[in-house]
C-alpha positions as a Markdown table, in Angstrom:
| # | Residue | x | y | z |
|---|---|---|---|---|
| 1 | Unk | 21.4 | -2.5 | 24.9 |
| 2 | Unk | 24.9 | -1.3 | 26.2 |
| 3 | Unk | 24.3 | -2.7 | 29.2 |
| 4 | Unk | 24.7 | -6.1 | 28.2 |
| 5 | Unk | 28.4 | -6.9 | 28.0 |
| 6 | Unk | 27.9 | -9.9 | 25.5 |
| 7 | Unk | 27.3 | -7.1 | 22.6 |
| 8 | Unk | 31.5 | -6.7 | 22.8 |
| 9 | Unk | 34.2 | -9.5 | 23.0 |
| 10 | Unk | 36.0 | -9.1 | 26.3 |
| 11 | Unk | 40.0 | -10.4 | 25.6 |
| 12 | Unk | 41.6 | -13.0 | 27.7 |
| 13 | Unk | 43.8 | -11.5 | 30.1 |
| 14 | Unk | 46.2 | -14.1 | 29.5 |
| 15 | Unk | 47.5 | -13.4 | 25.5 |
| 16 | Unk | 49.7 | -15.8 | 23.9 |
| 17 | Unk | 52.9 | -14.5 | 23.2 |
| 18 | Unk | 52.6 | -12.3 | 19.7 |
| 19 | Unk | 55.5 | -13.0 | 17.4 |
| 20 | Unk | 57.6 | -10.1 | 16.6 |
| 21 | Unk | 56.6 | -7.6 | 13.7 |
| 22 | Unk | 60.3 | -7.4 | 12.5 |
| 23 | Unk | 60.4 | -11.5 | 12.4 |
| 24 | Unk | 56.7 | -11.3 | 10.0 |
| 25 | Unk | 58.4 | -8.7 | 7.9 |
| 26 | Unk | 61.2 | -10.5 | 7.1 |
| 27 | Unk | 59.5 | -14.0 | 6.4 |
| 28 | Unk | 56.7 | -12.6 | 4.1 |
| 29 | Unk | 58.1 | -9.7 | 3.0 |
| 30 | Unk | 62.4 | -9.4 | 3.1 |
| 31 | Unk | 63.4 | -12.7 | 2.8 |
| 32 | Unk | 61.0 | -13.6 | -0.4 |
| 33 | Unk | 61.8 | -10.8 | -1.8 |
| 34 | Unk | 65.5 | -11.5 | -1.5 |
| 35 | Unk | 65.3 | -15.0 | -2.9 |
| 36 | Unk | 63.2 | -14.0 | -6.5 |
| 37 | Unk | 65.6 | -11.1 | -6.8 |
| 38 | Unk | 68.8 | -12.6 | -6.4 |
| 39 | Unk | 68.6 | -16.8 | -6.3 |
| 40 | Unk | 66.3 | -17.0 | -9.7 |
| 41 | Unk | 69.4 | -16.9 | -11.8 |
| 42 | Unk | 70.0 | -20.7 | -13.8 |
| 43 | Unk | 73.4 | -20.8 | -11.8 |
| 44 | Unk | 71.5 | -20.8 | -8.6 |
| 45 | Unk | 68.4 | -22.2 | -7.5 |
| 46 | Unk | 66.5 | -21.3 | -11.1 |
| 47 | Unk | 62.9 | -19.8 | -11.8 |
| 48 | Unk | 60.9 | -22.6 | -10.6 |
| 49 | Unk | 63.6 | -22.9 | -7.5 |
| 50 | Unk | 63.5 | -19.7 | -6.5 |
| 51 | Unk | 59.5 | -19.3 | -6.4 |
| 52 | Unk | 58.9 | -22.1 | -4.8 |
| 53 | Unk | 61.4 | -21.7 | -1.6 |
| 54 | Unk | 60.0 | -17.7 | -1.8 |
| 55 | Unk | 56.6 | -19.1 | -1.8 |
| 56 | Unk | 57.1 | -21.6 | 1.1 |
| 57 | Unk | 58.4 | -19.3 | 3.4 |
| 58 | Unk | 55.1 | -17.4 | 3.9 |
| 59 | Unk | 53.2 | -20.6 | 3.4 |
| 60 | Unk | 54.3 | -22.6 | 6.0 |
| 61 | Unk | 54.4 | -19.1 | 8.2 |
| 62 | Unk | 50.5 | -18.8 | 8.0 |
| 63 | Unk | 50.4 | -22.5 | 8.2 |
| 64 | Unk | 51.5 | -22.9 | 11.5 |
| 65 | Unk | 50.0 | -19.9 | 12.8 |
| 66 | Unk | 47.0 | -20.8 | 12.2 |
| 67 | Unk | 47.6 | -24.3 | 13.6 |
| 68 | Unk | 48.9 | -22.7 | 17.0 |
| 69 | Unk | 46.4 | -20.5 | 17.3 |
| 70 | Unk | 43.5 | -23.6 | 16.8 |
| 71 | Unk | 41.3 | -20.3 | 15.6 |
| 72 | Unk | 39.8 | -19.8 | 11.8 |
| 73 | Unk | 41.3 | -16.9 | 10.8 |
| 74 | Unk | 39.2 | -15.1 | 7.7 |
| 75 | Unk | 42.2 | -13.1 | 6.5 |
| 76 | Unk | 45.6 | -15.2 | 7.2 |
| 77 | Unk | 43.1 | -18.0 | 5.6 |
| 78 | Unk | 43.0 | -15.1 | 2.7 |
| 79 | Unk | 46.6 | -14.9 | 2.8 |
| 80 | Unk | 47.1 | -18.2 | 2.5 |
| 81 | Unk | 45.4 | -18.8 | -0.7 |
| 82 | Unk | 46.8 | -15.4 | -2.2 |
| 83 | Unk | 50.5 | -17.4 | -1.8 |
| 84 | Unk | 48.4 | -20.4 | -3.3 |
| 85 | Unk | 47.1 | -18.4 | -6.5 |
| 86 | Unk | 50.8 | -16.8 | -7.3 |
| 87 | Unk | 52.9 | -19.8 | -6.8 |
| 88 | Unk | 50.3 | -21.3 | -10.0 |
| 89 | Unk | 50.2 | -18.6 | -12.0 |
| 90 | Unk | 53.7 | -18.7 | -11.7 |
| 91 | Unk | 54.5 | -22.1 | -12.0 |
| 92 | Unk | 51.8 | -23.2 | -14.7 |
| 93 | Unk | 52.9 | -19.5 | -16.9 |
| 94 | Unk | 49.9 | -17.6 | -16.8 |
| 95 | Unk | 49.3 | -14.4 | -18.2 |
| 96 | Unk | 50.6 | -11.8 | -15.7 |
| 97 | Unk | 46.9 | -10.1 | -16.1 |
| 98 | Unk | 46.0 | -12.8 | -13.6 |
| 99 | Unk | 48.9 | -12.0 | -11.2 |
| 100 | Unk | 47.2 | -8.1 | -10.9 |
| 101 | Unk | 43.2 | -9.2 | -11.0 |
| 102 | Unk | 44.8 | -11.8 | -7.7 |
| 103 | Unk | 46.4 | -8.5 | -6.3 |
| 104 | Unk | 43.4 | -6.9 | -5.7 |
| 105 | Unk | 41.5 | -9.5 | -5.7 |
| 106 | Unk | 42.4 | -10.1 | -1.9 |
| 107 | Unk | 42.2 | -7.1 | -0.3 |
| 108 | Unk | 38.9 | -6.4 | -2.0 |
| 109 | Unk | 37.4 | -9.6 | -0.8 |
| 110 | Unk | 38.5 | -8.4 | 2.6 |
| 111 | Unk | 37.2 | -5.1 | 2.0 |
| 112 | Unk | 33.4 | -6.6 | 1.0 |
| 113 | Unk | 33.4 | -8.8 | 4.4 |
| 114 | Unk | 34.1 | -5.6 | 6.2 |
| 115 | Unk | 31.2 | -4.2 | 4.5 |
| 116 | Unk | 29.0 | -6.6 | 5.0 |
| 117 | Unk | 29.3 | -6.9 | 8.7 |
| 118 | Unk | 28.0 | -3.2 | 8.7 |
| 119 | Unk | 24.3 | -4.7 | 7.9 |
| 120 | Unk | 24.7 | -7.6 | 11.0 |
| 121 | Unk | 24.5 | -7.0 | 14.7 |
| 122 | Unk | 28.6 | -6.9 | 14.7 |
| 123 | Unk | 30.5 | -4.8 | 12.7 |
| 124 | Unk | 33.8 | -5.8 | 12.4 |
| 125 | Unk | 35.5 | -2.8 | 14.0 |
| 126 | Unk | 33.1 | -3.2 | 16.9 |
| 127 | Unk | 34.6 | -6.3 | 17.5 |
| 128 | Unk | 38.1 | -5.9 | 17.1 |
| 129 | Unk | 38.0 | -2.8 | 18.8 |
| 130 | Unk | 35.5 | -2.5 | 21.4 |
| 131 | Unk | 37.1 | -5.1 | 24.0 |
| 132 | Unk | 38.0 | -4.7 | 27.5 |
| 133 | Unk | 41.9 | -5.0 | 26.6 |
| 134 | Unk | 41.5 | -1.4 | 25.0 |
| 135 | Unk | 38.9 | 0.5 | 26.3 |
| 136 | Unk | 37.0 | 0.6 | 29.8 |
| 137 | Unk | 33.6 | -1.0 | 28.8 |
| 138 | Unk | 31.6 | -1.0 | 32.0 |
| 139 | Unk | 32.1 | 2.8 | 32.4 |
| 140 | Unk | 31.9 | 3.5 | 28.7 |
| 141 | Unk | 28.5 | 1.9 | 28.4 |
| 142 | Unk | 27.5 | 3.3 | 32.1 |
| 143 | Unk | 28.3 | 6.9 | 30.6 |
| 144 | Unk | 26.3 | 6.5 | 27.1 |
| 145 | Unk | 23.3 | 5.3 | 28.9 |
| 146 | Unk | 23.5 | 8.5 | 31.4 |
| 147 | Unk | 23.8 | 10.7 | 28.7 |
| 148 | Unk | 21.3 | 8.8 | 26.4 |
| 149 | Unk | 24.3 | 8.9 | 23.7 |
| 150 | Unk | 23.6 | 4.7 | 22.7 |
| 151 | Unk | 22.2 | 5.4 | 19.0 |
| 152 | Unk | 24.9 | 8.1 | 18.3 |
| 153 | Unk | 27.6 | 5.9 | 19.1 |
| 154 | Unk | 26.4 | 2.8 | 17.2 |
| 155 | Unk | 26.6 | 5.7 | 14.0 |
| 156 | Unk | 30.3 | 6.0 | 15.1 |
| 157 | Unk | 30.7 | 2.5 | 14.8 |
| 158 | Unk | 29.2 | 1.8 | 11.4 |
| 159 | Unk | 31.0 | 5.1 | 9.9 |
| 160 | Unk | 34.6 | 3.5 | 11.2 |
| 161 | Unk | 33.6 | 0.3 | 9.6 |
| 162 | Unk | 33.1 | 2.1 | 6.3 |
| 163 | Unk | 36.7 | 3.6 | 6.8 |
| 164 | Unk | 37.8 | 0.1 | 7.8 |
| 165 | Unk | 36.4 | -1.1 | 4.4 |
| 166 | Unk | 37.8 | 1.8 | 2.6 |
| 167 | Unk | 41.2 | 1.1 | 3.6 |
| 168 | Unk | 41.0 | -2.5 | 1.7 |
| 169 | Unk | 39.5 | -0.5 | -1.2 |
| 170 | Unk | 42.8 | 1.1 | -1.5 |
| 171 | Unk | 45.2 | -1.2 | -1.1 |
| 172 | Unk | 43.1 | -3.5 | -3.9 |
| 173 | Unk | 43.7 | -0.2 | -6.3 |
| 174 | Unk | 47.0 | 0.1 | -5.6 |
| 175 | Unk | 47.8 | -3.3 | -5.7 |
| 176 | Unk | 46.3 | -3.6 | -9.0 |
| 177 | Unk | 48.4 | -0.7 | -10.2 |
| 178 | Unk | 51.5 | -1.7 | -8.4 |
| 179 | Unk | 51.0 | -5.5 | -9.9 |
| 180 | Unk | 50.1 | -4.0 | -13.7 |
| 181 | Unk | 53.0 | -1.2 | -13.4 |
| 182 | Unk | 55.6 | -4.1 | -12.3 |
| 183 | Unk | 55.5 | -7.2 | -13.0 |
| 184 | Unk | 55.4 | -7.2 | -17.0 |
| 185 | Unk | 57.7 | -9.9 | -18.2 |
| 186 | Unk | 56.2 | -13.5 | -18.7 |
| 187 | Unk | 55.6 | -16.1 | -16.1 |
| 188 | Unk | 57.9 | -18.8 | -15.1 |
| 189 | Unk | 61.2 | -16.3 | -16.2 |
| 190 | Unk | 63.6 | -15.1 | -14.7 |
| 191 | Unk | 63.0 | -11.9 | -15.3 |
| 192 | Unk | 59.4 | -12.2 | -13.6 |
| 193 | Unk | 60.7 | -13.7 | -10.3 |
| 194 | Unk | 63.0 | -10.3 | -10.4 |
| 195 | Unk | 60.0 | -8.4 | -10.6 |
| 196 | Unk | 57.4 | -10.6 | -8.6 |
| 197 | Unk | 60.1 | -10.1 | -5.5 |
| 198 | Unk | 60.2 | -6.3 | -6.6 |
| 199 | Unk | 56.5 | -5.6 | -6.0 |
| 200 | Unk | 57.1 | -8.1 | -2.6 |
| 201 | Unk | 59.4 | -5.4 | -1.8 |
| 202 | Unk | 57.8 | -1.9 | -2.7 |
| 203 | Unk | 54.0 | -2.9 | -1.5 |
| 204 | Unk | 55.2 | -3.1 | 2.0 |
| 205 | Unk | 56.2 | 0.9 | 2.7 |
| 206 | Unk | 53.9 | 1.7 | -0.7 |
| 207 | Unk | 50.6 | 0.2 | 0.7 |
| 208 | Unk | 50.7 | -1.3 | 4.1 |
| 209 | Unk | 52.5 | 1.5 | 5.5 |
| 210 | Unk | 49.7 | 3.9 | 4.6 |
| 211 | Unk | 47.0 | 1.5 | 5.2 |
| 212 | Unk | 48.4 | 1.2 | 9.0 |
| 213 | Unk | 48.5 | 5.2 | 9.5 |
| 214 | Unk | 44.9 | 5.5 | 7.7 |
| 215 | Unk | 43.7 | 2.6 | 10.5 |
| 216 | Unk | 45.1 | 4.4 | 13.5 |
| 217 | Unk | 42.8 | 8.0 | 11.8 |
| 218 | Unk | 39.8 | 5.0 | 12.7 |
| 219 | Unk | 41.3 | 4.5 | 16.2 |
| 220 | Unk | 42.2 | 7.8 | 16.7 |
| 221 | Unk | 38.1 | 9.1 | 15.2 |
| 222 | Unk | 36.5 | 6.3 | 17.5 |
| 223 | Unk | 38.3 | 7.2 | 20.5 |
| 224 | Unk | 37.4 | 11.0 | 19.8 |
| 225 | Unk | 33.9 | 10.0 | 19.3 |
| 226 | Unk | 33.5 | 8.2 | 22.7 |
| 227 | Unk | 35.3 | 10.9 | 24.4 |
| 228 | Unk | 33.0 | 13.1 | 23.1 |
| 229 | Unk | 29.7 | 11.0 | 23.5 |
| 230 | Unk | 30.4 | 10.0 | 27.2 |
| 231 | Unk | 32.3 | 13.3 | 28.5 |
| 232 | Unk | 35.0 | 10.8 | 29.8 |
| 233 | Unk | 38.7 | 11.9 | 30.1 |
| 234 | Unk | 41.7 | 9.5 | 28.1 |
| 235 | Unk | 42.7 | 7.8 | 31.7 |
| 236 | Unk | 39.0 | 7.0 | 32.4 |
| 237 | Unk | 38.6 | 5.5 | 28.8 |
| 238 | Unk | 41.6 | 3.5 | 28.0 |
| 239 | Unk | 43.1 | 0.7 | 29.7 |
| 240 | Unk | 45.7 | 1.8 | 32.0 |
């Protein structure tokens, strides 16, 4: 089985340029943030003002992206309906219950269809991981079928896709709490906007920060496991 190459998805040696993580920060996170906090007032751009330029900014963001990258995208396509779902409940004053239940409501769905791929032929982490971009295939495979190691590693590979899955299991708890503990005052004030662009703000370094370290412990596990399965070295395993 490993010694078919088609089982991983080899990248294209010639990557379009990535956009810098400073510049995504500040248009989905900083920026947004800045305008519900500090342009919501009636003697500036107002409520409805306010969320709707801190809205656009990520909107037309994952817009474009996925329109350059002419690829579907599962989770910016997520994203993009997450922005979709708060700008209405905002807009159209719905109970703030709603704004938490959407909160966790996308990392969870993201969390399922990591799941889910566990049962089907290509887990998710085998696919974003295992690619010649990362890792040496040819001698990685070579190696497991020398040392008759194939099964065990495919149990590697379904346990760090249960991690993967776990890590969206947390950030839909704490972005349920976060949402809940926050953002109490009614939609379509003031006073929400303030605290809309206040959880914006705090879920970055409070969730994705931890989620980020918790996904590198899957990297970090994987990479163990193959060194351990194929009695490679790191220089033999990893893409120079």
């Amino acid at each position: 089985m490993y010694q078919n190459r088609s089982h991983y998805e080899p990248m294209n040696t010639e990557q379009k340029k990535q956009n810098s993580p400073l510049i995504e920060i500040a248009i989905n996170v900083l920026i947004p943030s800045f305008i519900l906090m500090k342009l919501s007032g009636d003697d500036k751009l107002g409520t409805v003002g306010a969320l709707m330029l801190a809205l656009a900014l990520p909107l037309v963001y994952g817009g474009y992206e996925l329109v350059t990258n002419k690829k579907f995208n599962f989770i910016a396509l997520l994203g993009f309906v997450s922005v979709l779902l708060t700008g209405g409940i905002g807009l159209l004053e719905l109970d703030t219950k709603w704004l938490a239940l959407k909160e966790a409501l996308i990392p969870g769905l993201i969390g399922i269809a990591v799941l889910g791929s566990t049962y089907t032929k290509f887990p998710i982490v085998k696919k974003m991981v295992m690619n010649d971009a990362i890792f040496n295939l040819p001698l990685i495979e070579q190696s497991l079928v020398e040392n008759n190691q194939q099964s065990r590693f495919e149990q590697s590979l379904l346990t760090s896709n249960y991690m993967f899955a776990g890590t969206f299991l947390f950030s839909s708890i704490m972005n349920y709490v976060l949402a809940t503990w926050i953002v109490t005052s009614p939609a379509g004030t003031e006073a929400f906007n303030n605290e809309l662009g206040r959880l914006t703000l705090i879920s970055y370094p409070m969730i994705a920060i931890p989620s980020i370290v918790m996904m590198l412990g899957i990297f970090y596990y994987l990479w163990r496991q193959i060194q351990k399965l194929t009695k490679l070295e790191t220089e033999q395993i990893i893409r120079q």
